[in-house]
mmCIF file of the C-alpha atoms, coordinates in Angstrom:
data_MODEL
# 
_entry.id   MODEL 
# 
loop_
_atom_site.group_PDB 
_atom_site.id 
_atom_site.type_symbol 
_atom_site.label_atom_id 
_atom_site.label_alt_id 
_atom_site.label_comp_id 
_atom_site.label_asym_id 
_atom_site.label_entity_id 
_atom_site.label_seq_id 
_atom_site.pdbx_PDB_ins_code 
_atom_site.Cartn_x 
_atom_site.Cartn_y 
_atom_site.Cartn_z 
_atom_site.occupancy 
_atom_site.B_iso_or_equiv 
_atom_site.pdbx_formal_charge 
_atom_site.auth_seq_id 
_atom_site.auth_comp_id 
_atom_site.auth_asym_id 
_atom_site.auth_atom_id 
_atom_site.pdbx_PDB_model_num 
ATOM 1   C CA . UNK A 1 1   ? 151.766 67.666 -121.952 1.00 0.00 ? 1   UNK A CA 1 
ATOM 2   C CA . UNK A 1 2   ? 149.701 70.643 -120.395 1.00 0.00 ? 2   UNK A CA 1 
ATOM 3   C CA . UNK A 1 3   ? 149.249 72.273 -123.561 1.00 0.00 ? 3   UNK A CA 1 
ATOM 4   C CA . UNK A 1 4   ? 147.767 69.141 -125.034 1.00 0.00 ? 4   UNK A CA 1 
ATOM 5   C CA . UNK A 1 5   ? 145.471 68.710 -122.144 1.00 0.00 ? 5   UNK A CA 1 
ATOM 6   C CA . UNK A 1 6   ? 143.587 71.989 -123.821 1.00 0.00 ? 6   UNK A CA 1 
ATOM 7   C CA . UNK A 1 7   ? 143.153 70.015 -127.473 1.00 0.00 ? 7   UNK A CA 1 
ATOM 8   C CA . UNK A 1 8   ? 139.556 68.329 -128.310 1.00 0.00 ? 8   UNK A CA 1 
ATOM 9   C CA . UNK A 1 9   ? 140.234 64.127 -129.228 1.00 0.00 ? 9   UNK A CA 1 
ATOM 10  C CA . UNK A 1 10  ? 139.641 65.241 -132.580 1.00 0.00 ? 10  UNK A CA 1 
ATOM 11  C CA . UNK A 1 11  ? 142.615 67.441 -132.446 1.00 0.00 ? 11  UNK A CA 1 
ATOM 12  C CA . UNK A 1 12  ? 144.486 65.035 -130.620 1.00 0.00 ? 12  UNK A CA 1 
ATOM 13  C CA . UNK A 1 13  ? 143.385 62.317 -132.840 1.00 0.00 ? 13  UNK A CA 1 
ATOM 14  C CA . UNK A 1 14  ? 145.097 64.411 -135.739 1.00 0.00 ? 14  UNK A CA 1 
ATOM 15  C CA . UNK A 1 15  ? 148.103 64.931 -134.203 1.00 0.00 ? 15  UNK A CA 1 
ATOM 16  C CA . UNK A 1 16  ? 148.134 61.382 -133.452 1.00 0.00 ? 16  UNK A CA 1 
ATOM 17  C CA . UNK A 1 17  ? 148.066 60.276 -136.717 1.00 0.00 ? 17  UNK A CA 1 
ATOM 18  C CA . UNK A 1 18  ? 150.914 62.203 -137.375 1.00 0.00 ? 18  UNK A CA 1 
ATOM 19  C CA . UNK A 1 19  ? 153.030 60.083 -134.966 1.00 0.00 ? 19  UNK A CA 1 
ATOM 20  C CA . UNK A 1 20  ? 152.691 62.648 -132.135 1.00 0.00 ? 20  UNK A CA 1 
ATOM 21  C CA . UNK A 1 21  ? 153.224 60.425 -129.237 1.00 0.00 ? 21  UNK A CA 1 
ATOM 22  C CA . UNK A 1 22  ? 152.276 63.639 -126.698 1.00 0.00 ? 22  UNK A CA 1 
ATOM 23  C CA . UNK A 1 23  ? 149.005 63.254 -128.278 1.00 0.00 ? 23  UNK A CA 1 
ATOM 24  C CA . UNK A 1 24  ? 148.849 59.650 -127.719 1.00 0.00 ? 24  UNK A CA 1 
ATOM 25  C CA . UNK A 1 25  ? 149.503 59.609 -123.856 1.00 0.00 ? 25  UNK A CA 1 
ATOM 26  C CA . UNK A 1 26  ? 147.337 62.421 -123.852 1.00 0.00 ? 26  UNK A CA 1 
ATOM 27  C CA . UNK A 1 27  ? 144.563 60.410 -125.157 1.00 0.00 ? 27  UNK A CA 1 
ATOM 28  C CA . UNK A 1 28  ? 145.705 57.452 -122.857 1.00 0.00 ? 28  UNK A CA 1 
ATOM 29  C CA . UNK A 1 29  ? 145.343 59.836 -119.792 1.00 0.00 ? 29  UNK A CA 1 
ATOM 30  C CA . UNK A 1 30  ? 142.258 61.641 -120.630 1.00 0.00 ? 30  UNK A CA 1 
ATOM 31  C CA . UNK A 1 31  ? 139.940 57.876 -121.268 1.00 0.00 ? 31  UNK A CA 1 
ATOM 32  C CA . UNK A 1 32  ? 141.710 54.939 -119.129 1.00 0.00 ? 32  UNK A CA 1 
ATOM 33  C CA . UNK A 1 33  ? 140.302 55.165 -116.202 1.00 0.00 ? 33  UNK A CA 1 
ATOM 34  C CA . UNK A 1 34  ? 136.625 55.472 -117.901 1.00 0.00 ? 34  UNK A CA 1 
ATOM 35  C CA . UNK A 1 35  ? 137.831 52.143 -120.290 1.00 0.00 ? 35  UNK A CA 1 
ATOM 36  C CA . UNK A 1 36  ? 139.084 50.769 -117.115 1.00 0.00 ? 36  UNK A CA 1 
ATOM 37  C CA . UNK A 1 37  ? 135.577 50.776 -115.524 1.00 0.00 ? 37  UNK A CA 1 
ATOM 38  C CA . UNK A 1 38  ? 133.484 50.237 -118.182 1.00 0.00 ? 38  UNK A CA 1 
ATOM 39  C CA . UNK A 1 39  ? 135.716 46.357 -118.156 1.00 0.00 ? 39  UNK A CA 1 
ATOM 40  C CA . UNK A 1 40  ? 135.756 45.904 -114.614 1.00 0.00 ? 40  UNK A CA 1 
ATOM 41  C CA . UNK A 1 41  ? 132.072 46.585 -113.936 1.00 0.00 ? 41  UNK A CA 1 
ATOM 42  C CA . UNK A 1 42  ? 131.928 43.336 -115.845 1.00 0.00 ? 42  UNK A CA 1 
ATOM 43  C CA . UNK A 1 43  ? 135.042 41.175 -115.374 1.00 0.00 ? 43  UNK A CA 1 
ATOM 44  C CA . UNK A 1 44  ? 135.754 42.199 -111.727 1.00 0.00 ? 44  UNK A CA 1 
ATOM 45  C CA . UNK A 1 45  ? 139.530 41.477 -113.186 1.00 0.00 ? 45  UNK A CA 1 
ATOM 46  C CA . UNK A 1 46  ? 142.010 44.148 -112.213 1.00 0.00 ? 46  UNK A CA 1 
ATOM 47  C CA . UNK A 1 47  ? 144.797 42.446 -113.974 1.00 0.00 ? 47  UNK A CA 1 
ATOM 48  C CA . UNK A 1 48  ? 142.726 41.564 -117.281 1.00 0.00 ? 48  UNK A CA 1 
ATOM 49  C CA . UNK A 1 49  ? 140.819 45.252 -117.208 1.00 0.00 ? 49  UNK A CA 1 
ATOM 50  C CA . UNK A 1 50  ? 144.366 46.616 -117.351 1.00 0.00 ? 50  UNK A CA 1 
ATOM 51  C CA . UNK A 1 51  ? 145.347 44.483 -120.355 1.00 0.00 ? 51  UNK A CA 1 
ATOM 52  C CA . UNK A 1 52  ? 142.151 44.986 -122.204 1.00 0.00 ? 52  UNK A CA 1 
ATOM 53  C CA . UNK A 1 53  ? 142.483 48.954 -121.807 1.00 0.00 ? 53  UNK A CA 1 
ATOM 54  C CA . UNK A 1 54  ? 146.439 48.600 -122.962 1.00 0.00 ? 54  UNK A CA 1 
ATOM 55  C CA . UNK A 1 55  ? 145.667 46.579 -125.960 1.00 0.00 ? 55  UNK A CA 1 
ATOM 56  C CA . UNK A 1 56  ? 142.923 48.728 -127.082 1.00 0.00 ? 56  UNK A CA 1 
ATOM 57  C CA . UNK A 1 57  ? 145.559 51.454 -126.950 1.00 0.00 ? 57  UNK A CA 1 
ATOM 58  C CA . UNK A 1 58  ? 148.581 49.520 -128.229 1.00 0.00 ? 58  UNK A CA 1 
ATOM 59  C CA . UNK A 1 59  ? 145.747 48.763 -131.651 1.00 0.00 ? 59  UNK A CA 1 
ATOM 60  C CA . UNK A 1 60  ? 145.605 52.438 -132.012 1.00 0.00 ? 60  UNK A CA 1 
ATOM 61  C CA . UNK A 1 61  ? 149.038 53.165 -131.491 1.00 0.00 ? 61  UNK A CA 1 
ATOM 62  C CA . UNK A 1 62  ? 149.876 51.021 -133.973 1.00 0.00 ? 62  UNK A CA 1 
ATOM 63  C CA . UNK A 1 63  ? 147.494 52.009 -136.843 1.00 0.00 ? 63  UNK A CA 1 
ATOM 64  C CA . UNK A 1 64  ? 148.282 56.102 -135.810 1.00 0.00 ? 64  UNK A CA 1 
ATOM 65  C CA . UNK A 1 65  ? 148.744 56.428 -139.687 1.00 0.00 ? 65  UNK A CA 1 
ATOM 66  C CA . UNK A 1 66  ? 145.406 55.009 -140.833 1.00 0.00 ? 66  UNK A CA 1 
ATOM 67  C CA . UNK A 1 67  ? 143.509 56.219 -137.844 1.00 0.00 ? 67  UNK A CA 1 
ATOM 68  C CA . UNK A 1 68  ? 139.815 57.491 -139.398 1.00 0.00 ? 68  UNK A CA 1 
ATOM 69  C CA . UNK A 1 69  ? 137.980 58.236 -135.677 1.00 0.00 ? 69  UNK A CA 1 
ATOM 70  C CA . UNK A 1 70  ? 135.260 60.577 -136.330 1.00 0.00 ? 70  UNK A CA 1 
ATOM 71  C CA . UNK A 1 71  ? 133.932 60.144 -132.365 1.00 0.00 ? 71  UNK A CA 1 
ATOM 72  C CA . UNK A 1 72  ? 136.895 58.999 -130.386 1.00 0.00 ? 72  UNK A CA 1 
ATOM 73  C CA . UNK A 1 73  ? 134.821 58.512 -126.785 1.00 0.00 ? 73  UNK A CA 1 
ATOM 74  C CA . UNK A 1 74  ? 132.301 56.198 -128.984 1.00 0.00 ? 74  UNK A CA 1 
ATOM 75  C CA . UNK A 1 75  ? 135.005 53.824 -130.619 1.00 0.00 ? 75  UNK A CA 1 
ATOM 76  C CA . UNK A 1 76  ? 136.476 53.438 -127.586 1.00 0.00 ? 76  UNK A CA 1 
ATOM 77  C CA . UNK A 1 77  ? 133.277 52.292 -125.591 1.00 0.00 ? 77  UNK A CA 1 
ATOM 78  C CA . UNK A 1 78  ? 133.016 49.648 -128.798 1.00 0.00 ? 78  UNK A CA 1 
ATOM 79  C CA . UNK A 1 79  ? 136.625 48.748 -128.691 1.00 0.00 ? 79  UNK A CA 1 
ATOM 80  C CA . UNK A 1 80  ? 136.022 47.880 -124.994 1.00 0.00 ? 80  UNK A CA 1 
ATOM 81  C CA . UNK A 1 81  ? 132.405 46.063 -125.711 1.00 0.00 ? 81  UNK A CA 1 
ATOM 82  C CA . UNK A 1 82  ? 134.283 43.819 -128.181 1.00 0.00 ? 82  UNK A CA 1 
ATOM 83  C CA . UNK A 1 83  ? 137.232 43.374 -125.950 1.00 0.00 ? 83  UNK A CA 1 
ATOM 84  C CA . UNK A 1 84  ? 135.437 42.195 -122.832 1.00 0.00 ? 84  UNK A CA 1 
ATOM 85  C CA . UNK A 1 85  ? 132.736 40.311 -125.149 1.00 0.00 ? 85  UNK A CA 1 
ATOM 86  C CA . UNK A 1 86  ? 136.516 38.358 -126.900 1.00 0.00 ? 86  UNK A CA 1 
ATOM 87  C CA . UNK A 1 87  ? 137.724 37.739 -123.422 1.00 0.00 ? 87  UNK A CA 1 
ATOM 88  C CA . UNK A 1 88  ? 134.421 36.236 -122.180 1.00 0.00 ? 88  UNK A CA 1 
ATOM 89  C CA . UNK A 1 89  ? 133.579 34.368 -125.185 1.00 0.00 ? 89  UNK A CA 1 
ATOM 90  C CA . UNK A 1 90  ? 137.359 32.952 -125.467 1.00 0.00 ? 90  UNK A CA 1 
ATOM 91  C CA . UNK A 1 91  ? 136.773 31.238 -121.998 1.00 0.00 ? 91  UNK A CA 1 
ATOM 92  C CA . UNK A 1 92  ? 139.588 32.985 -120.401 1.00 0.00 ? 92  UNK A CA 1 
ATOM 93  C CA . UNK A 1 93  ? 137.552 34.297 -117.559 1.00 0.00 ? 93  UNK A CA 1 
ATOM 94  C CA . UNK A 1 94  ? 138.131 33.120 -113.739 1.00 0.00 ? 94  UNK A CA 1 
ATOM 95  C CA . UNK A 1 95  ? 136.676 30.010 -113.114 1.00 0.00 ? 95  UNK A CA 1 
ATOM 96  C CA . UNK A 1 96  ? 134.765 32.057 -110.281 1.00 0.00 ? 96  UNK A CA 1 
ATOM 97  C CA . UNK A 1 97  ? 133.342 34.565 -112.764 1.00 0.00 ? 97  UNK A CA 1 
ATOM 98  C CA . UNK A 1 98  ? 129.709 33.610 -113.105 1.00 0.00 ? 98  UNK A CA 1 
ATOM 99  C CA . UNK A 1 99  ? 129.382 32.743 -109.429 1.00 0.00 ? 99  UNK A CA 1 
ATOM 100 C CA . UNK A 1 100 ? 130.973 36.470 -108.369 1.00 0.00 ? 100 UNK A CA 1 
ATOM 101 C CA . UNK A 1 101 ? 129.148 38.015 -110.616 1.00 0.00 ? 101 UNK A CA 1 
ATOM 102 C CA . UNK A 1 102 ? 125.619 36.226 -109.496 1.00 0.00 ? 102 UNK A CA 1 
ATOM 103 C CA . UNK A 1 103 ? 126.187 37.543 -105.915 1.00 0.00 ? 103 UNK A CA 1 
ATOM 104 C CA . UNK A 1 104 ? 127.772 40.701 -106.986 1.00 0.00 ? 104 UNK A CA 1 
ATOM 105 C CA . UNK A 1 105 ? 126.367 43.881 -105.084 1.00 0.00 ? 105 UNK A CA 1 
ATOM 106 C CA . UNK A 1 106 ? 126.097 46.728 -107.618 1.00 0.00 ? 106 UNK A CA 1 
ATOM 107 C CA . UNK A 1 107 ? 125.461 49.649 -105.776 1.00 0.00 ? 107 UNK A CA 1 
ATOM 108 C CA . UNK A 1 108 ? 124.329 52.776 -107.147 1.00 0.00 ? 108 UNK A CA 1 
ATOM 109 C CA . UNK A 1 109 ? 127.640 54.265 -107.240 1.00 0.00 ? 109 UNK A CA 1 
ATOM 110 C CA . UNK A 1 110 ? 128.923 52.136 -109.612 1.00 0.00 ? 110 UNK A CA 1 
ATOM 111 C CA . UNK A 1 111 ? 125.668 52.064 -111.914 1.00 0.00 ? 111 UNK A CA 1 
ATOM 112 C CA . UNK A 1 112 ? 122.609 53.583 -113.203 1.00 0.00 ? 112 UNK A CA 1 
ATOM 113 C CA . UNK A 1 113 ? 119.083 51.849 -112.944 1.00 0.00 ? 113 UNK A CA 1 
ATOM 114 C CA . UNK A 1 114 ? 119.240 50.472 -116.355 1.00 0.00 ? 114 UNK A CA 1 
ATOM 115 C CA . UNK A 1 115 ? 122.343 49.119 -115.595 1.00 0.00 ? 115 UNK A CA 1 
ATOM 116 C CA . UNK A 1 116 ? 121.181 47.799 -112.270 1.00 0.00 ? 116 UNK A CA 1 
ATOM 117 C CA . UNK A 1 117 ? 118.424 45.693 -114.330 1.00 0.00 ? 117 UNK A CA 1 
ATOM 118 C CA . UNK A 1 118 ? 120.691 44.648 -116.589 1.00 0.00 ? 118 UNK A CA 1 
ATOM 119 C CA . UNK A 1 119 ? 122.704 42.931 -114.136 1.00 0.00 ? 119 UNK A CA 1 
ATOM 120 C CA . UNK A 1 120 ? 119.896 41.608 -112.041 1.00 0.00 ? 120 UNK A CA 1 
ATOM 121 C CA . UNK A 1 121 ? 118.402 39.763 -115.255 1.00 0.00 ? 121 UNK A CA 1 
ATOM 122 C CA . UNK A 1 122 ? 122.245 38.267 -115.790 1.00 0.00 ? 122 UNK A CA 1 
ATOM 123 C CA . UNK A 1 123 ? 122.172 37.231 -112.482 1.00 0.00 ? 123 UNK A CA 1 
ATOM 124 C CA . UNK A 1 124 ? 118.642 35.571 -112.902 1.00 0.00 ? 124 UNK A CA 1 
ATOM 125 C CA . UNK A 1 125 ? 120.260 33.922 -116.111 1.00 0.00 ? 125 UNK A CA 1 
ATOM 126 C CA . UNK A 1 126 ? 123.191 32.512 -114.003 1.00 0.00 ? 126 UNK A CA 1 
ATOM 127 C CA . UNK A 1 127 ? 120.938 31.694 -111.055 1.00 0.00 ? 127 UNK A CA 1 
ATOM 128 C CA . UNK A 1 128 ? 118.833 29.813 -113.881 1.00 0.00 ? 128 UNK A CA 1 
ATOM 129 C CA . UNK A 1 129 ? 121.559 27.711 -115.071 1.00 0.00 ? 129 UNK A CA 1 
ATOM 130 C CA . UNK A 1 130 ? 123.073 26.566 -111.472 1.00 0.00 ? 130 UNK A CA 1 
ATOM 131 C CA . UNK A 1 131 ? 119.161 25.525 -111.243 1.00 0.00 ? 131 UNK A CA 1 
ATOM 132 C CA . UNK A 1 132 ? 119.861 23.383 -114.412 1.00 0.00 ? 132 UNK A CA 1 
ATOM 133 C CA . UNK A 1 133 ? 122.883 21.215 -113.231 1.00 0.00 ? 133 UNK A CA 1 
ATOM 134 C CA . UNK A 1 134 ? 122.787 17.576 -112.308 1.00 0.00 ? 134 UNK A CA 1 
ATOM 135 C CA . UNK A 1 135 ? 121.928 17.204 -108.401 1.00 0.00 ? 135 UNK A CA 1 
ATOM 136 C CA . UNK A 1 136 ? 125.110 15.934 -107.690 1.00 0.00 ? 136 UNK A CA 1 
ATOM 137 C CA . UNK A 1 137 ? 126.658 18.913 -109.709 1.00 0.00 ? 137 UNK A CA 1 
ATOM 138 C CA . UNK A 1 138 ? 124.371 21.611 -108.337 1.00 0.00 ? 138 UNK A CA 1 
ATOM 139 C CA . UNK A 1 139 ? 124.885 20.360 -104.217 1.00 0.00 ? 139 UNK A CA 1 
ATOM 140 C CA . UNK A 1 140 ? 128.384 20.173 -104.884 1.00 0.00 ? 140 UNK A CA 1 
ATOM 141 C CA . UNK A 1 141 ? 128.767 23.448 -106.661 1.00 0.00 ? 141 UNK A CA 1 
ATOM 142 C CA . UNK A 1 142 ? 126.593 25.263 -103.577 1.00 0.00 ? 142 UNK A CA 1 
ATOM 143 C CA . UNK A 1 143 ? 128.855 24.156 -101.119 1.00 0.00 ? 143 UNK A CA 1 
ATOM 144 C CA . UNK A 1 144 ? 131.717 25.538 -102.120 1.00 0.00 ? 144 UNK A CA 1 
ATOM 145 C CA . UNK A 1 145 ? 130.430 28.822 -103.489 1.00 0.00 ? 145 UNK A CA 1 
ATOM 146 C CA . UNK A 1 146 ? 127.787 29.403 -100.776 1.00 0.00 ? 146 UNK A CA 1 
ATOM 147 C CA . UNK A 1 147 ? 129.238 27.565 -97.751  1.00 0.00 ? 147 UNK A CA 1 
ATOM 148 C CA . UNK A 1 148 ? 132.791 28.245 -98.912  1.00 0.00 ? 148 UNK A CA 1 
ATOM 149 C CA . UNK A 1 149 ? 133.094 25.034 -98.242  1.00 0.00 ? 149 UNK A CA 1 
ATOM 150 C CA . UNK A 1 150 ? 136.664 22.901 -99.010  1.00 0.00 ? 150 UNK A CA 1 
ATOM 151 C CA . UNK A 1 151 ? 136.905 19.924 -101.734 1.00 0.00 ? 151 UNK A CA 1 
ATOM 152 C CA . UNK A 1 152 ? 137.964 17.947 -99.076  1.00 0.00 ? 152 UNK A CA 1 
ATOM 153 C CA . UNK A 1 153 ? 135.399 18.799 -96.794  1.00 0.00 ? 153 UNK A CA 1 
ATOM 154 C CA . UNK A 1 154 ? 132.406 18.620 -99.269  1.00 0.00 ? 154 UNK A CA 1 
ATOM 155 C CA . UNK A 1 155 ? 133.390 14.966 -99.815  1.00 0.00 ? 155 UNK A CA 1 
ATOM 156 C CA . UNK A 1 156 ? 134.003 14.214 -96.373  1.00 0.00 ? 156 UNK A CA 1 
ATOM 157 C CA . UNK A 1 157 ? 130.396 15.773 -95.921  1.00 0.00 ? 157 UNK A CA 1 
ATOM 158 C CA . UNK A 1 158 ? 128.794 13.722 -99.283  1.00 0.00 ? 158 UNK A CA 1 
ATOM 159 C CA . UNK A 1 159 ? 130.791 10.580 -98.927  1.00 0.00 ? 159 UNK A CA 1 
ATOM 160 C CA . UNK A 1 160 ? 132.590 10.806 -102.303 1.00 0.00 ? 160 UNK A CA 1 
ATOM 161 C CA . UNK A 1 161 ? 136.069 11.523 -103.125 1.00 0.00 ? 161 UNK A CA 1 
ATOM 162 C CA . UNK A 1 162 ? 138.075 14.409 -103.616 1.00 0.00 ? 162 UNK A CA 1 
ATOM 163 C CA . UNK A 1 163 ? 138.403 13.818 -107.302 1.00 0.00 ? 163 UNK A CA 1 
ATOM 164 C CA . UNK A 1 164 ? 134.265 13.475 -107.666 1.00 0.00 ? 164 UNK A CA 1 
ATOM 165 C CA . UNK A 1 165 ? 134.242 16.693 -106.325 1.00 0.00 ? 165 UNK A CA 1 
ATOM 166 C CA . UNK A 1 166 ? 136.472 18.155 -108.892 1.00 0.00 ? 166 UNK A CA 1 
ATOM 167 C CA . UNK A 1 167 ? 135.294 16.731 -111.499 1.00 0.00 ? 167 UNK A CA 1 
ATOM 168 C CA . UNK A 1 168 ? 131.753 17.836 -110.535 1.00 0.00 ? 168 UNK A CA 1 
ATOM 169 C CA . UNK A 1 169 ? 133.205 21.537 -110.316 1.00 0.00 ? 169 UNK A CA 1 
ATOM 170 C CA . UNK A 1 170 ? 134.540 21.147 -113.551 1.00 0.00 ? 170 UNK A CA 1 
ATOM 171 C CA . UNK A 1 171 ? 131.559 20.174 -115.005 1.00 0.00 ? 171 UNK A CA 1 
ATOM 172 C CA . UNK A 1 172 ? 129.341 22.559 -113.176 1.00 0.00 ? 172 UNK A CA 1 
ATOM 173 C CA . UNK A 1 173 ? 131.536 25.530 -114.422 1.00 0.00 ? 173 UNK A CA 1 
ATOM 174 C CA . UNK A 1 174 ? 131.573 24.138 -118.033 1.00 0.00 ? 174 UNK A CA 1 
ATOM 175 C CA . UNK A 1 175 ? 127.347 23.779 -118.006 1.00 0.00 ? 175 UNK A CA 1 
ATOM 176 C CA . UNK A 1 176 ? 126.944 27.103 -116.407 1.00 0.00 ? 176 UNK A CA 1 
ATOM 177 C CA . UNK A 1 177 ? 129.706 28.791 -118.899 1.00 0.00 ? 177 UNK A CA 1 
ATOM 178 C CA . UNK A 1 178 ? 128.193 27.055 -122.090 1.00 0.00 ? 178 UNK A CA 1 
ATOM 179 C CA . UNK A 1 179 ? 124.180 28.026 -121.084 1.00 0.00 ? 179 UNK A CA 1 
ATOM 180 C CA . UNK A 1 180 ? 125.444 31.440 -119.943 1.00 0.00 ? 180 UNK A CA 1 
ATOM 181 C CA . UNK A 1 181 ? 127.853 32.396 -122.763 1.00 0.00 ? 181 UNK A CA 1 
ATOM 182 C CA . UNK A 1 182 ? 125.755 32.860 -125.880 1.00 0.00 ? 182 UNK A CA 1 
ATOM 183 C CA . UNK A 1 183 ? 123.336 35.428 -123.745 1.00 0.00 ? 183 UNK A CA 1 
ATOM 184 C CA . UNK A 1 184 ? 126.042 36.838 -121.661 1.00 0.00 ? 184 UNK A CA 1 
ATOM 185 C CA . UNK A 1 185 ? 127.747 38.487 -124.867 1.00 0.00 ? 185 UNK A CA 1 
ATOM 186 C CA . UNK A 1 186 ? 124.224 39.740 -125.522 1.00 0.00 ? 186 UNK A CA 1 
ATOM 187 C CA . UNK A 1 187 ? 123.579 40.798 -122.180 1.00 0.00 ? 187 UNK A CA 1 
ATOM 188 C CA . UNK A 1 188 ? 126.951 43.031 -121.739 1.00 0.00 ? 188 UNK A CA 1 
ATOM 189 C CA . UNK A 1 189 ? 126.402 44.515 -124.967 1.00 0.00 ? 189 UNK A CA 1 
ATOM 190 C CA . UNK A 1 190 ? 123.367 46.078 -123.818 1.00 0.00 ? 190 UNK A CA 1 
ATOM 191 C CA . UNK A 1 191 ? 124.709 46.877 -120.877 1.00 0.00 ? 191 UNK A CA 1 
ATOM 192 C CA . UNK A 1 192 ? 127.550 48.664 -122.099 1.00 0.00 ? 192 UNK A CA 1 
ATOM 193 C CA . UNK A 1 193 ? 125.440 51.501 -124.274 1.00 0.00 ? 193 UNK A CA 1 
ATOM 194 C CA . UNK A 1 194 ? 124.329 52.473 -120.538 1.00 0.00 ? 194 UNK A CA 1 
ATOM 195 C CA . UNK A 1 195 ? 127.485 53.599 -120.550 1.00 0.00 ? 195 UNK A CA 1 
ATOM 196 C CA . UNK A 1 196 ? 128.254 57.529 -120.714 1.00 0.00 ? 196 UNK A CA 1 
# 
């Protein structure tokens, strides 16, 4: 595999198509981690990051034959855009998503300004839609996100049952996910031509 670690993606990308499965974990090696990131800076998923990265390489695997890639790096950033944007759109994200990502801290590090104002105006967009919910919905969805607060204890604390409380959580995560959705796909696209 050291020889191959020498080849351009183009050249890789040939031998690829040829079946060459050196080339192929070659590939995998040299643009994971970078795939990896590009999901989790999102999805803050470590277990669905990893799938999205395999399946995006598992797709190319399996259409090695047909393969026409001119710019390797740049289908893979779009393979990963649509990937993330499936996964959010397909409502398969944690039920905490919107919340983690509204008090998410995004430090430099991890992002460039444009990036950094990207997420701040999703955040506004979440904090916009929690402002949108039912009273009842909104106090019992800030108690357990920003007091941490238990299901039992929020309706000890409101007088209501348990089952109030999670049907009010189910409904404030369906309101929040069905306002957020539509501009969250078009808020991570931008986001994601940031991306080196």
């Amino acid at each position: 595999m050291t020889a191959y670690s020498t080849y351009s993606d183009s050249e890789l990308v040939a031998l690829l198509s040829q079946g060459n499965q050196q080339a192929f974990e070659t590939l995998y090696s040299r643009h994971w981690e970078d795939l990896f990131k590009t999901a989790f800076f999102i999805l803050r998923d470590h277990d669905s990051c990893k799938d999205i990265v395999q399946d995006i390489f598992v797709w190319i695997w399996e259409r090695r034959n047909g393969l026409e890639i001119q710019s390797l790096k740049s289908y893979l950033k779009a393979a990963v855009k649509f990937k993330v944007a499936n996964y959010i759109r397909s409502g398969n994200i944690r039920e905490s998503f919107f919340d983690e990502l509204s008090h998410a801290d995004y430090s430099a590090s991890q992002a460039t300004s444009e990036e950094m104002a990207e997420v701040k105006e999703l955040n506004s967009l979440i904090q916009q839609a929690i402002s949108h919910l039912p009273d009842k919905c909104r106090e019992v969805f800030r108690l357990s996100r920003n007091e941490s607060l238990t299901n039992q204890q929020i309706a000890e604390r409101l007088g209501i049952s348990i089952k109030t409380v999670e049907n009010q959580m189910t409904i404030a995560i369906r309101r929040i996910r069905s306002e957020i959705d539509p501009i969250t796909i078009s808020a991570i696209f931008i986001l994601f031509t940031c991306f080196r």
